[in-house]
N, C-alpha and C positions, 0 to 999 in steps of 0.2 A: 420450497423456495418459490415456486412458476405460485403456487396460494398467495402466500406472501406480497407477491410485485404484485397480484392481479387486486388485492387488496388495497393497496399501497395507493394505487394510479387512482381509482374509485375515491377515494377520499383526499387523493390531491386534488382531484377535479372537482368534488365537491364542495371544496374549502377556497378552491380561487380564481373555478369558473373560466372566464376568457383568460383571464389573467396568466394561468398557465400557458407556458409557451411548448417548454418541453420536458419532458423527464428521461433518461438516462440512466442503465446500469452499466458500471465500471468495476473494477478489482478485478478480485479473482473471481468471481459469479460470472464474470463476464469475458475469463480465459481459461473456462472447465479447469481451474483449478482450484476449487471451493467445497470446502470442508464442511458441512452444518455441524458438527460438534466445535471449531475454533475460528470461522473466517468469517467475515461479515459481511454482508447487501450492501453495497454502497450505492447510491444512488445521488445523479446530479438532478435538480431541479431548478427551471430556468426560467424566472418571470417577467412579467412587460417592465415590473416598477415593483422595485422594495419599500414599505414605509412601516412604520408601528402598526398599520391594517393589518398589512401580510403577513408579517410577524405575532399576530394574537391568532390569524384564522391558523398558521402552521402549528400554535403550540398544541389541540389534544392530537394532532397526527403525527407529530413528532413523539411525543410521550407514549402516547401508543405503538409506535415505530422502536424506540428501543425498551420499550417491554419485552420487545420480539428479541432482544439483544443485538440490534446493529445500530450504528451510529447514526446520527440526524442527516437525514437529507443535505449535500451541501447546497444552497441557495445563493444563486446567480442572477443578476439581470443578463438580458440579451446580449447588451454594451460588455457588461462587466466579460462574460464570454468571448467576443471579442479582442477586448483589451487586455487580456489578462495573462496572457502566454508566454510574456517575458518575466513574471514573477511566479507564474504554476506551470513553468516548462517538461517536467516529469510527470505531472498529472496528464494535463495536457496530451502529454508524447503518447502515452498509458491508453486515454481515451483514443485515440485517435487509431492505436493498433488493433484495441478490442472495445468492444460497447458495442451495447445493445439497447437502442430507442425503444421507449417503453409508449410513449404518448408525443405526439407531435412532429415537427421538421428535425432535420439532423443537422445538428450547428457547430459539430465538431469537425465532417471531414474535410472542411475549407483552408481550418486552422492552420497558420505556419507557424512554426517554431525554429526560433533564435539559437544555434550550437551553442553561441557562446553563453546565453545566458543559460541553457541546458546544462554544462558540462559545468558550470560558475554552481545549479543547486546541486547535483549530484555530490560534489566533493564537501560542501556545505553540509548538506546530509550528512555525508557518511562521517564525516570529524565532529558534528555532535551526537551524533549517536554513538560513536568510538567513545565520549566523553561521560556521557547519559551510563552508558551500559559502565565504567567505572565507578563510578560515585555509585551505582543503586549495588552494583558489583560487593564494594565495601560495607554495604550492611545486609547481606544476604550471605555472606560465606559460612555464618557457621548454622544456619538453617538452610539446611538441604532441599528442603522443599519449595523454599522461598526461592531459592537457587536453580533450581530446576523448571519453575516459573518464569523468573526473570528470563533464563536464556532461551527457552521455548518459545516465548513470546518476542522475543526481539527476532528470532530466524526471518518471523515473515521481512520486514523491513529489511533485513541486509540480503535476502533473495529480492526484496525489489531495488533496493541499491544496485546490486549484482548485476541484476539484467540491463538499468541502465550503462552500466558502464560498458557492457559485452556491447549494447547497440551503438553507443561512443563509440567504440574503439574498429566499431566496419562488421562487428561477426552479425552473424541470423540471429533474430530473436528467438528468446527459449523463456515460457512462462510458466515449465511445472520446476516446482520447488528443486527437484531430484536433478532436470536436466539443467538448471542454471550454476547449479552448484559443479557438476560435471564438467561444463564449458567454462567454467571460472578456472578450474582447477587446469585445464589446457591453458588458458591466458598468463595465468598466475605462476605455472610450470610446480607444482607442488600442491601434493592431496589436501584436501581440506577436510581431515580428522574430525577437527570438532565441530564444524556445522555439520559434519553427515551425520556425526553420534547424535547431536541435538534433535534433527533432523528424526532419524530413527526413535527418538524418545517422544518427541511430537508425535509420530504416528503413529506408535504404540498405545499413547497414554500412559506412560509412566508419570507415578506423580512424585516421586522421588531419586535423587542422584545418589546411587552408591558411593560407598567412600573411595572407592577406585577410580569413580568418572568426574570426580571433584578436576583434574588435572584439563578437565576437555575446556575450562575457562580462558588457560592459558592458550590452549591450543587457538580457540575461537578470538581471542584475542589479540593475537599474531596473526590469524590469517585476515583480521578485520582492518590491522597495517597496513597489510600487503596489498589489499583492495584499495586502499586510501592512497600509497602511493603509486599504485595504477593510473589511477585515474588521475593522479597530479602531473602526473607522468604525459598526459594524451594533450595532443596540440591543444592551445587554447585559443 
């Protein structure tokens, strides 16, 4: 990973010169709790001025960036950074608890963030992904594998759903997988069966659902209500 970024910075710099302002790791790389077999580098990058320039010098470092398997740099102006916290107020909130400057000034821990437009994407989130995870739900049930993909992949997101809502609602932040799920499950007043089975299948590496753990869909899908009515639930 520390290859990777030290990599990464070298050929931002190289590709945009003064232009770079700042670079930024975020996710989980940047709340130890990052997996190198399933979680990705995310990295913000934040420059004086976007135009078709910056966008040709980014694409072979981009391409080369996810060859590495993580996703493109998000690209920011300075302004845009600024302005931008009433429509990326969970990203935002995210950088703001953990990041790590990789190159230049630190432009995030000034940021204010808006509750109410916070609490407005959380619940946005979490109702289309409740949506999302049905529809791909109904063409994944009779391949088990495909099924066990789908839900292992959707965990990360509803553990970061999860946490905004815990920070919503007044509790401590909790940003490994195991302890959000844990303090959900005090909020919520009821275990969360299938995101822990999930959970444990994710860190297994299991590439397949038994015909027994077919059933954790339902489960996960109830408990992904319960969070959605949580959160509709919290002053707005």
């Amino acid at each position: 990973m520390e290859e990777q970024l030290s990599v990464l910075v070298e050929k931002l710099k190289a590709a945009f010169g003064q232009r770079l302002v700042s670079a930024v790791l975020y996710g989980s790389a940047a709340m130890g709790d990052w997996d190198n077999r399933v979680s990705d580098l995310n990295v913000l990058c934040v420059l004086d001025r976007l135009s078709p320039a910056e966008l040709a010098a980014s694409e072979p470092v981009f391409r080369w960036w996810r060859e590495k398997n993580n996703p493109p740099p998000l690209l920011l102006t300075e302004e845009e950074v600024r302005t931008s916290t009433d429509c990326f107020p969970m990203e935002f909130q995210d950088m703001q608890q953990h990041r790590r400057v990789l190159h230049g000034p630190d432009l995030i821990a000034d940021l204010t963030i808006d509750r109410s437009f916070y609490r407005a994407q959380v619940e946005h989130e979490l109702r289309a992904k409740q949506i999302r995870l049905r529809q791909k739900a109904t063409e994944a049930l009779s391949d088990r594998k495909r099924l066990t993909q789908l839900l292992t992949e959707s965990l990360s997101t509803f553990c970061v759903l999860g946490r905004h809502a815990l920070l919503l609602s007044g509790r401590e932040p909790r940003w490994k997988k195991q302890e959000i799920l844990s303090a959900l499950e005090t909020v919520l007043r009821n275990p969360l069966r299938g995101a822990n089975a999930i959970l444990s299948i994710r860190t297994s590496g299991k590439r397949n659902l038994d015909a027994a753990d077919v059933s954790i869909l339902e489960q996960y899908l109830n408990e992904m209500d319960a969070l959605v009515r949580f959160v509709d639930a919290l002053d707005k």
